[in-house]
N, C-alpha and C positions, 0 to 999 in steps of 0.2 A: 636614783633615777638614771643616773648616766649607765651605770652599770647594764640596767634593763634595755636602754636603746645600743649600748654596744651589742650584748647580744641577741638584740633584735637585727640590729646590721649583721649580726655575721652568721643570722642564722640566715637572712634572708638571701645572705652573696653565697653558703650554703647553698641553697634551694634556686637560686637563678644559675648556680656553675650546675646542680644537678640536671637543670634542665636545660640547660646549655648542652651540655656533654647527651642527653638524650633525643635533643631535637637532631644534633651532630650523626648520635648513631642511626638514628631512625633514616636521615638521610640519604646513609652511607649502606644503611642496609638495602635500600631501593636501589643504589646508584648498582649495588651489585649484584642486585638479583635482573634488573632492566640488561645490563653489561651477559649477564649467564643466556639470558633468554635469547641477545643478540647472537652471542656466538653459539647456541645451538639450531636458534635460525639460519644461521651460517651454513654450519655443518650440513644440516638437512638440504640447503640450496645449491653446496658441493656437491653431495653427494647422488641429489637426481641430477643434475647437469652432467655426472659422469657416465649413470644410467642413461640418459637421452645420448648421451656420447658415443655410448656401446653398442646403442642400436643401431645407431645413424652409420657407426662404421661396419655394421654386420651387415646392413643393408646394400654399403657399396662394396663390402666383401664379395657380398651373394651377386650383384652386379657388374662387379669385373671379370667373375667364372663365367655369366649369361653372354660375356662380349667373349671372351674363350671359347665359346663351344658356338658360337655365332661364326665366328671365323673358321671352323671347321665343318660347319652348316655352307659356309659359301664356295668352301674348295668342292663339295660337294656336284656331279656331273649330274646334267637331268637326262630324264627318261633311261638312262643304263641301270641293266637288271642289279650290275657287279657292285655298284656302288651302295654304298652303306646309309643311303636313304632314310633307307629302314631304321635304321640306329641313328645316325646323327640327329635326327630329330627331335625324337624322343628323347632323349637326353638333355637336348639344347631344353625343352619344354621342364623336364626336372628342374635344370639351373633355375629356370624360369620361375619354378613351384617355391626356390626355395628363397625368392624376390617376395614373392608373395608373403610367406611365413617372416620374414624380417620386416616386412612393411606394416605386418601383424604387431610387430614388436615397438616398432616406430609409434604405431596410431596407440600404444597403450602408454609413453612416453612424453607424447604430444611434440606440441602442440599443434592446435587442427590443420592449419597450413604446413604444416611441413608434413604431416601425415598425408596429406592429401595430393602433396606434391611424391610422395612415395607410390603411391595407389597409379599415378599419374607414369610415373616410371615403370611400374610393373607391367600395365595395362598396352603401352607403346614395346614394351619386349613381347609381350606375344601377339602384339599386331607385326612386329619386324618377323615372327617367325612362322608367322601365318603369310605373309609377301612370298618369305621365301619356299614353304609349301607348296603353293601355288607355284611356284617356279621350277621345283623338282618335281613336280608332275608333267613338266613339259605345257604346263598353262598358258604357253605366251605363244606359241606355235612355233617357236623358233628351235634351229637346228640341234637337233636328239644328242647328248654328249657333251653340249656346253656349261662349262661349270658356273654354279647359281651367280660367283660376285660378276663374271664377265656379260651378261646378262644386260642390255638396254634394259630397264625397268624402274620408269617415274613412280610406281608404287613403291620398290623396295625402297630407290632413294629417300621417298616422302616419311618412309617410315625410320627407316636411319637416320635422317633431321629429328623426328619425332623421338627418338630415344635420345639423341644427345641433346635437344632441349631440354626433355622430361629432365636427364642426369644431372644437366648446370642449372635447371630452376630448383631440384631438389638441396644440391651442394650451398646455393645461396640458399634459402631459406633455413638448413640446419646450422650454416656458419655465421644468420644470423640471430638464429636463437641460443648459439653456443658463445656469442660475444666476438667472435675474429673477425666481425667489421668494424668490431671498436678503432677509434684513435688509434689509442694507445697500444693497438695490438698490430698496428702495420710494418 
């Protein structure tokens, strides 16, 4: 009889280390498929972050050329035939076009406010280029040959406030969906 309870006991310390060692693995296999799933969640959160990155900077790409060809828009003389009216315009408005197409790019990146703060930007550049329009036509009745930035014009100004808000409410909202108002990012 002792015989039969020794190997009762060691078939049973047997069968509780097998299920020791199985409870173990079973464990261990969660802890590492939970641990796989986190760092491909990861991955995927990298990787649109640098998407919405690319946009956001394509946008003030495409927004820094619209202040370049704006400054060429304003050396601009109104009512003279000589002046390149004709062309700086038009041009200024492409830059414009292609504010538009990266804001395009932003609103597929998101998020809605910061899309929207883009739309918000684009829309303040061709109302700044429609001021000065108005102004190279000699709109304001003032002397024929004055170049557009010398201009008295509380419209152009209004709208020049309006694009350099639109561009710092744009830059805060993508810096805070990019994280650089973190803490730890100051």
């Amino acid at each position: 009889m002792a015989e039969q309870g020794i190997a009762l006991i060691g078939a049973g310390s047997a069968l509780a280390g097998v299920l020791v060692t199985g409870v173990f693995t079973l464990l261990k296999g969660r802890q590492d498929r939970l641990d796989k799933q986190m760092d491909r969640d990861e991955q995927r959160r990298n990787m649109h972050r640098e998407a919405r990155k690319g946009a956001y900077a394509s946008l003030l790409a495409a927004y820094y050329e619209v202040e370049r060809k704006m400054g060429e828009v304003a050396k601009v003389r109104s009512g003279v035939a000589s002046e390149p009216v004709a062309l700086e315009l038009p041009i200024a408005e492409a830059a414009i076009v292609a504010i538009g197409e990266a804001a395009s790019a932003v609103a597929l990146e998101g998020p809605v406010d910061v899309a929207a703060e883009a739309q918000r930007l684009y829309r303040a550049c061709f109302n700044l280029l429609a001021a000065y329009a108005v102004l190279a036509n000699g709109g304001t009745g003032d002397e024929v040959g004055t170049r557009l930035w010398a201009y008295e014009s509380p419209e152009r100004d209004a709208r020049q406030e309006e694009v350099k808000r639109s561009r710092l409410a744009f830059l805060e909202s993508a810096r805070a969906v990019l994280g650089g108002n973190d803490p730890g990012l100051r």
